[in-house]
C-alpha positions in Angstrom: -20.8 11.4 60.0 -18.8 10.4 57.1 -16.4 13.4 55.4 -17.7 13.5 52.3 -16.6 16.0 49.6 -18.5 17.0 46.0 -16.9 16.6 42.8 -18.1 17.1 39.5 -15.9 14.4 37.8 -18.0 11.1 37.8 -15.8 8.7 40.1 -13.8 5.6 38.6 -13.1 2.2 39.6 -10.3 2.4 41.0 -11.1 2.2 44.9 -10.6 -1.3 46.0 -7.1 -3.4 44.9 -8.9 -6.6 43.1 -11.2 -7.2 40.4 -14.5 -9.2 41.8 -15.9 -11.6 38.9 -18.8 -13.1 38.9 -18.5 -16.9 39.1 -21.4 -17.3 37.2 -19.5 -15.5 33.7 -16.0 -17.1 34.2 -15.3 -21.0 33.7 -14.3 -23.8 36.0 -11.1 -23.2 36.7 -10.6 -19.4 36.8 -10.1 -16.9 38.9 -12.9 -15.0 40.7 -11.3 -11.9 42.2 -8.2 -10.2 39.6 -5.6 -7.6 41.3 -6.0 -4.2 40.0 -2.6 -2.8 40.2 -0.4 -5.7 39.6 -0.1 -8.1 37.1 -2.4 -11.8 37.7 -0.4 -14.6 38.2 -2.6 -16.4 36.1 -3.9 -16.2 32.2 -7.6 -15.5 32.0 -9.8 -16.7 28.8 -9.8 -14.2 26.2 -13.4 -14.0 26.1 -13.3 -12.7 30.0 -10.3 -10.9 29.9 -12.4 -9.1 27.0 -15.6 -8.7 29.6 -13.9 -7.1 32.1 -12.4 -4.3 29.8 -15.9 -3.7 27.9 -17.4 -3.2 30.9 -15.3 -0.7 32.2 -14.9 1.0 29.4 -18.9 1.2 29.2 -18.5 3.4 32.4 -16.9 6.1 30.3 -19.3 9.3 28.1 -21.2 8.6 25.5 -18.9 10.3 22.7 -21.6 11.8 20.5 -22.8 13.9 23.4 -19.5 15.3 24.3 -19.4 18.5 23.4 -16.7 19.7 24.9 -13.7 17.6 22.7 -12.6 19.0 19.3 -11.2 15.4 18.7 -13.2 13.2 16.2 -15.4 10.6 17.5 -17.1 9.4 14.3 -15.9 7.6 11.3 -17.7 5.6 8.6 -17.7 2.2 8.6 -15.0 2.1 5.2 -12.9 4.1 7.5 -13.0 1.6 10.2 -12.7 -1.1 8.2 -9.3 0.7 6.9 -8.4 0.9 10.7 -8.7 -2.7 11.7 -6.7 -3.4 8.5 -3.9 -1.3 9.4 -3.5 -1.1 13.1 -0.3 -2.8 13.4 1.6 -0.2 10.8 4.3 1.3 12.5 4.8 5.3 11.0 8.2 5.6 11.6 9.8 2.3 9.7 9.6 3.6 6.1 11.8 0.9 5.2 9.2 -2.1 6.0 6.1 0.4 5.0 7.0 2.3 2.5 3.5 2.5 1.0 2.2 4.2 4.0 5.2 6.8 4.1 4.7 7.4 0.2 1.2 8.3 1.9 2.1 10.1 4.2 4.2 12.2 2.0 1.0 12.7 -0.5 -0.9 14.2 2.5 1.3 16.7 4.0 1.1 17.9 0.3 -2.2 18.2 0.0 -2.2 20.1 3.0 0.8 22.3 1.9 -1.2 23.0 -1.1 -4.8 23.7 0.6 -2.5 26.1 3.0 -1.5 28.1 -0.6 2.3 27.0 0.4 4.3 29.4 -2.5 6.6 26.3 -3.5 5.6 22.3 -3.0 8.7 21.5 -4.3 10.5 23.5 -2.0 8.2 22.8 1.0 8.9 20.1 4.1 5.9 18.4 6.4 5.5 15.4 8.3 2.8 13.7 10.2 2.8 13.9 14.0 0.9 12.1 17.2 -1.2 14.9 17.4 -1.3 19.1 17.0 0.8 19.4 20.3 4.1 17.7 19.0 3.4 19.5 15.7 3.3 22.8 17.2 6.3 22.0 19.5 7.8 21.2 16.8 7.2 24.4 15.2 8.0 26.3 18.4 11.7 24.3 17.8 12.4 25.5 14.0 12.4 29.1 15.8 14.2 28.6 18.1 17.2 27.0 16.4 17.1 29.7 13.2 17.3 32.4 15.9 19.9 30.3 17.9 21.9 30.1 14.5 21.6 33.9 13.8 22.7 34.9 17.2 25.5 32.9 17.0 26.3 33.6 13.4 26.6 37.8 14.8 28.6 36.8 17.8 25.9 37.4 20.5 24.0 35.6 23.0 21.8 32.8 23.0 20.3 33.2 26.6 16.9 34.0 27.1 15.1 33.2 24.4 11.1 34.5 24.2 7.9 33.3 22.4 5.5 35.7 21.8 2.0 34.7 22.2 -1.8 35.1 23.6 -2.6 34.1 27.5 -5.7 32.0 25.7 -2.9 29.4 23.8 -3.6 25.5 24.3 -1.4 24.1 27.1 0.9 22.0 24.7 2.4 26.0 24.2 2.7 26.3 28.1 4.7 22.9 27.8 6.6 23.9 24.8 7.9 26.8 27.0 9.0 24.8 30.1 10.2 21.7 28.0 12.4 23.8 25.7 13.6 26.9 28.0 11.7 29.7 26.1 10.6 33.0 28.4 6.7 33.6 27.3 6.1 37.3 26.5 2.0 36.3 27.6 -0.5 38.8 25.5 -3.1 39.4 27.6 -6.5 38.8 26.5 -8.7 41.7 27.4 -12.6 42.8 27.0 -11.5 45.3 24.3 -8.7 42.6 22.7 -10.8 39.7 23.1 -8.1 37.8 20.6 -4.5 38.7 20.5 -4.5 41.2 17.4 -1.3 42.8 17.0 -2.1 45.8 19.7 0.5 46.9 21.8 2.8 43.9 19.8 5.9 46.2 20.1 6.1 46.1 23.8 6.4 42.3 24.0 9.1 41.9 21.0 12.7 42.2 21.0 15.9 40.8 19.8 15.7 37.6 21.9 11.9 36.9 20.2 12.2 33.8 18.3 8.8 34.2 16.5 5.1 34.8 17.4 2.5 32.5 17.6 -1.1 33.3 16.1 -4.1 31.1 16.8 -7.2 30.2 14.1 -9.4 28.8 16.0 -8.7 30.0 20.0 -10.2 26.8 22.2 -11.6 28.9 24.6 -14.0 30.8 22.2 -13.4 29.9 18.5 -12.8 32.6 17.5 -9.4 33.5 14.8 -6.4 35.6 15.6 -5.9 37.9 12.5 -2.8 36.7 11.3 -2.4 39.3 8.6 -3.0 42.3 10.9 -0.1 40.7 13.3 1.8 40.6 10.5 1.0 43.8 9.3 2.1 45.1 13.0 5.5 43.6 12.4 6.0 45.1 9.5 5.9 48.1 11.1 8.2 47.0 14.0 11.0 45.8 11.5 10.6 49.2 9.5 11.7 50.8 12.6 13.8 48.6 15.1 15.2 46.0 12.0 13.7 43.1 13.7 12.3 40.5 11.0 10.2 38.0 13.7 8.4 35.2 12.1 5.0 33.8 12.6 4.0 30.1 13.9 -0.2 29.7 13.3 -1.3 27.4 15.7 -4.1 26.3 13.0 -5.4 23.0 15.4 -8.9 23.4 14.9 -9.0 26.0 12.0 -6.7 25.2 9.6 -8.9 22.5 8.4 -11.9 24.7 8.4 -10.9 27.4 6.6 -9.2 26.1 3.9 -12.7 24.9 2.9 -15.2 27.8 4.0 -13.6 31.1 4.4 -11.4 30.3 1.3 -10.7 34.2 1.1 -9.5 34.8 4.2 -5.2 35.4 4.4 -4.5 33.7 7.4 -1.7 31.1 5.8 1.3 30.9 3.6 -0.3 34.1 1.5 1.1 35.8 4.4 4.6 36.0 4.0 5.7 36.4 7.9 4.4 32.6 8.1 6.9 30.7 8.1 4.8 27.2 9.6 1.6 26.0 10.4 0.5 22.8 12.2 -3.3 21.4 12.3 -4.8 18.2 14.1 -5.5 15.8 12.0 -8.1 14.1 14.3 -9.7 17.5 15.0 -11.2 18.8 12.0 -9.4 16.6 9.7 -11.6 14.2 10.6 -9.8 11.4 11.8 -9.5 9.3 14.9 -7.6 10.4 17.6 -3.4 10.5 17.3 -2.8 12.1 14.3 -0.9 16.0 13.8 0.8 17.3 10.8 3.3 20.6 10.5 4.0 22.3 7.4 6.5 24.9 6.6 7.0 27.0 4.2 10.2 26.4 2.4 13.2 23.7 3.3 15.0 26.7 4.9 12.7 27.3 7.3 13.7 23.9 8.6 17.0 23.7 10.2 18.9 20.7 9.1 19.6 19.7 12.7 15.9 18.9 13.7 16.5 16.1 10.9 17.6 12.5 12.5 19.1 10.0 10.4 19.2 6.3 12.0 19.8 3.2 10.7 16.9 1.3 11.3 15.2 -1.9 10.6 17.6 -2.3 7.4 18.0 1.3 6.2 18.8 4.9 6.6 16.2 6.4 8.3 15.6 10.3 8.6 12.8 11.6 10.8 11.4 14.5 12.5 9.5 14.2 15.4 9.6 14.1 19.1 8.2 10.3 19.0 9.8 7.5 17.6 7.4 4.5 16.9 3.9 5.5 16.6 0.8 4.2 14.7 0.9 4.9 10.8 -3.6 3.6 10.6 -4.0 7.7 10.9 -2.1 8.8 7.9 -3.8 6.1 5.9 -7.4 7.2 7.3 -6.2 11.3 6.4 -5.9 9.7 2.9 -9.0 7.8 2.8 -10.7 11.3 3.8 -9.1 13.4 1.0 -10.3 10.5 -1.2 -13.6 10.0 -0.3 -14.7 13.6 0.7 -12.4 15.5 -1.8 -12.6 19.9 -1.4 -16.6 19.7 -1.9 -16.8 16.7 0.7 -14.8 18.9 3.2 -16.7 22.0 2.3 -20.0 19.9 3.4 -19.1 18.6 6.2 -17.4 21.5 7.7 -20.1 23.9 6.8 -23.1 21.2 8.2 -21.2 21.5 11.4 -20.4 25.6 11.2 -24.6 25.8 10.3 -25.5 23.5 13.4 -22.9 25.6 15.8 -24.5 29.0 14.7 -28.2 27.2 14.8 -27.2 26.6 18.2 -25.9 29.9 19.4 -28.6 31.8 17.8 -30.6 29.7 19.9 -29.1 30.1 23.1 -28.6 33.7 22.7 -32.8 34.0 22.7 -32.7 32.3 26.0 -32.4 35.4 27.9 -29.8 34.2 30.5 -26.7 34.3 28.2 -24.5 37.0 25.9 -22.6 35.9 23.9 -18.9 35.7 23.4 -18.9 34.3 20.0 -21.3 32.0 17.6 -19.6 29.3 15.9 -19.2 31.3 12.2 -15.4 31.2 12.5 -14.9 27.2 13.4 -18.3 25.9 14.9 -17.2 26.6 18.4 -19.1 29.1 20.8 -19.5 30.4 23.7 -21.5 32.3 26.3 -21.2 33.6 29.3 -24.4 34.9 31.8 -25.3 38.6 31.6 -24.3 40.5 34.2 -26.9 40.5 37.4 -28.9 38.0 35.8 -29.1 35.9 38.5 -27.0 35.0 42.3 -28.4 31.8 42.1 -26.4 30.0 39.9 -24.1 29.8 37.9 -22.6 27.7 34.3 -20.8 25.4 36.5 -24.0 24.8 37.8 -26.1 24.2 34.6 -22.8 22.2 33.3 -23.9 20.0 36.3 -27.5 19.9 35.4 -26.7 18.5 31.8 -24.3 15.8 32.8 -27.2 14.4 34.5 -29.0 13.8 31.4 -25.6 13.2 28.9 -24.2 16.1 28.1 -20.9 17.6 28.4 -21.1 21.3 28.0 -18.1 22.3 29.9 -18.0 25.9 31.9 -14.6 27.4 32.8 -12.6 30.7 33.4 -10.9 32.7 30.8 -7.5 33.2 30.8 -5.3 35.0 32.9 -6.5 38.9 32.8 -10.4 37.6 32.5 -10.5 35.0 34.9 -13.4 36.5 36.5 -15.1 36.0 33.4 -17.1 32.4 33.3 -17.8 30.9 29.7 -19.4 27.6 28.6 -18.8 26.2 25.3 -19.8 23.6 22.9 -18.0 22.2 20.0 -19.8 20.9 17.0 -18.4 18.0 15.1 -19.6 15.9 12.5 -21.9 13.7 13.9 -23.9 16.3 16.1 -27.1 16.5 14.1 -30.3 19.3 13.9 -32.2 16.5 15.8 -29.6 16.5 18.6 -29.1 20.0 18.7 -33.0 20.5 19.1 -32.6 17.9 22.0 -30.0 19.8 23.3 -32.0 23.3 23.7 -34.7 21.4 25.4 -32.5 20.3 27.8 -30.9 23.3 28.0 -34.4 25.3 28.6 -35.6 22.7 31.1 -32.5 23.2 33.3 -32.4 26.5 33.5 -35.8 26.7 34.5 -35.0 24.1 37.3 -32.2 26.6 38.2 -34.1 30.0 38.0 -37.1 28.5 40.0 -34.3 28.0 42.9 -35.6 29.2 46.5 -31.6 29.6 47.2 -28.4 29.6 45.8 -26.8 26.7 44.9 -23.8 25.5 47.1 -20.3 26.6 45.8 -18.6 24.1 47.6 -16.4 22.0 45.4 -17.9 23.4 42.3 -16.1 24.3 39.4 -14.9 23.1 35.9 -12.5 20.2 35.1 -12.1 20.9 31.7 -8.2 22.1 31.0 -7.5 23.6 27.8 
């Protein structure tokens, strides 16, 4: 009997070395069977070359009923119209695209400015590939300014250390390896289901660069309270002299709050916060490959993350970890700010925060599920099953049972101190309507009673979630 082993991931095309056409779709001439892993010998027609790639890329989700992505899957057809017009900018030659860097300039400060930055004159942002080099980028402006003060008093400049919540995205988790910072992990527990500020004097000292505060946590969506961890070092400089700065990882939230919890001090109108990054193809609205960092004032930039290159004809500074990278985003952040203005935003967002809380309201009635958060922060939730409700299954399992009819619902672990503790989530976007939603809890109800009306448990092997924060 064949060894066969379960997998939750659908399986690709990639078993097999060659490409088998049918000769019916290709013309006299061409060839019938393609290599996979190498380069053909031959050119193909456009027109089949064009076949082959739609069709596999068919094979892929349907984006509308992902729910697990943040990233933005829907734009109107202006915007895309805008895209195919201005693929082939390339961000970092201002020289030859000047326009789209004067852009780019005007977004970061609109940004600067919906963040309540205390200075635009005084502030510095760019544009990034996405939220991960942004907040690396961040994560870098600490570390030098603490590099520089250490040095400046004659001391050490070993072991650095980051401050920050086991529940951070994974680009943090990079940012420590690739740039040689100790994490001083916060754990997340049942009592400090967010990283608040308790306890925060046992994980600082004089070798902390800064701490890191999340609006907008991907496992849950909920918001670390930036001004309470501020408020908690206050209190550790008033008695140990250390001033430690704050990084707000705002990827998902930033863009949400701005707009619908407009009172809320999470930003610049906390003085500790000395940057902020945001995705700008998260709730910014815009397709994927697109981040932006702001920080508060020029010197909370060192000089030395600034390159200047001659390039393509002229002095060129930049900031960034990439060099050449697609400038279509910026333009389609502007066209957004146009065309959706504060109101636009404030609509959109709080369509999707009203469909996310629809939703867990919902869910929370179904009687298998408590839970963790409902979507009033950014509309993200997430659930997990009440104790003893059942040994028969588990959210792995009814993440299974809804991939068979679309949707991806992902269910994982928490982090570190509450990985015993299984949650499912969804993530509401623009685009996820009341109709779908409503489709959704159907499904949702029909599957678990498939799952309750079990005569056994389902099989645990090879189950289990491949969704990576």
């Amino acid at each position: 009997m064949p060894d066969r082993k379960h997998t939750n991931a659908r399986h690709t095309t990639n078993n097999g070395d060659t490409l088998d056409l049918n000769p019916v779709f290709v013309r006299p001439g061409e060839a019938t069977s393609l290599p996979k892993f190498s380069i053909p010998e031959n050119m193909s027609l456009p027109e089949t070359a064009y076949q082959i790639v739609h069709d596999e890329a068919m094979l892929d989700g349907n984006a509308r009923l992902n729910l697990a992505t943040f990233v933005s899957t829907w734009m109107d057809d202006e915007a895309r119209k805008l895209y195919a017009e201005t693929y082939d900018k390339n961000m970092i030659d201002k020289d030859e695209y000047p326009q789209t860097a004067a852009i780019e300039d005007r977004c970061w400060k609109i940004i600067a400015d919906l963040w309540n930055v205390p200075d635009l004159d005084d502030s510095i942002g760019t544009s990034t590939i996405g939220s991960s080099e942004a907040a690396m980028l961040g994560g870098l402006a600490l570390k030098r300014h603490w590099q520089a003060r250490r040095k400046a008093e004659g001391k050490s400049i070993e072991k650095p250390n980051l401050v920050l919540s086991t529940a951070v995205q994974v680009c943090w988790e990079k940012f420590l390896n690739y740039f040689e910072v100790e994490p001083r992990w916060v754990p997340v527990t049942e009592e400090h289901f967010v990283f608040d500020g308790h306890e925060l004097e046992k994980y600082v000292d004089e070798n902390t660069i800064g701490v890191v505060a999340i609006v907008g946590v991907t496992y849950n969506g909920l918001y670390e309270p930036v001004k309470e961890i501020s408020a908690k070092l206050d209190e550790i400089q008033e008695k140990t002299g250390l001033d430690i700065k704050i990084h707000v990882d705002g990827a998902s939230g930033a863009m949400i709050a701005p707009f619908c919890q407009p009172d809320l001090e999470w930003d610049f109108r906390v003085p500790r916060v000395v940057s902020i990054n945001t995705s700008g193809h998260k709730y910014g609205l815009v397709y994927p490959g697109l981040g932006w960092i702001i920080w508060r004032d020029t010197a909370a930039l060192p000089e030395s993350m600034i390159f200047h290159c001659s390039y393509l004809g002229g002095d060129m500074p930049t900031l960034a970890l990439n060099f050449s990278r697609p400038g279509a985003q910026v333009l389609l952040q502007y066209y957004n700010f146009l065309r959706l203005g504060r109101e636009g935003y404030r609509q959109v967002q709080q369509g999707s925060l009203d469909v996310a809380q629809y939703l867990s309201g919902n869910i929370a009635k179904m009687g298998p599920f408590e839970l963790v958060s409902k979507g009033d922060t950014i509309p993200v939730f997430a659930w997990r099953l009440k104790r003893d409700y059942t040994d028969k299954w588990t959210l792995f399992d009814l993440s299974d049972r809804l991939r068979m009819k679309g949707w991806l619902v992902p269910a994982y672990p928490m982090a570190d101190n509450l990985a015993d503790m299984t949650l499912q989530r969804i993530v509401v976007r623009a685009g996820l309507s009341r109709d779908l939603a409503d489709a959704l809890l159907r499904d949702m109800e029909s599957e678990i009673a498939f799952l309750d009306n079990l005569d056994a448990p389902m099989p645990r092997e090879g189950t289990g979630s491949h969704f990576h924060h």
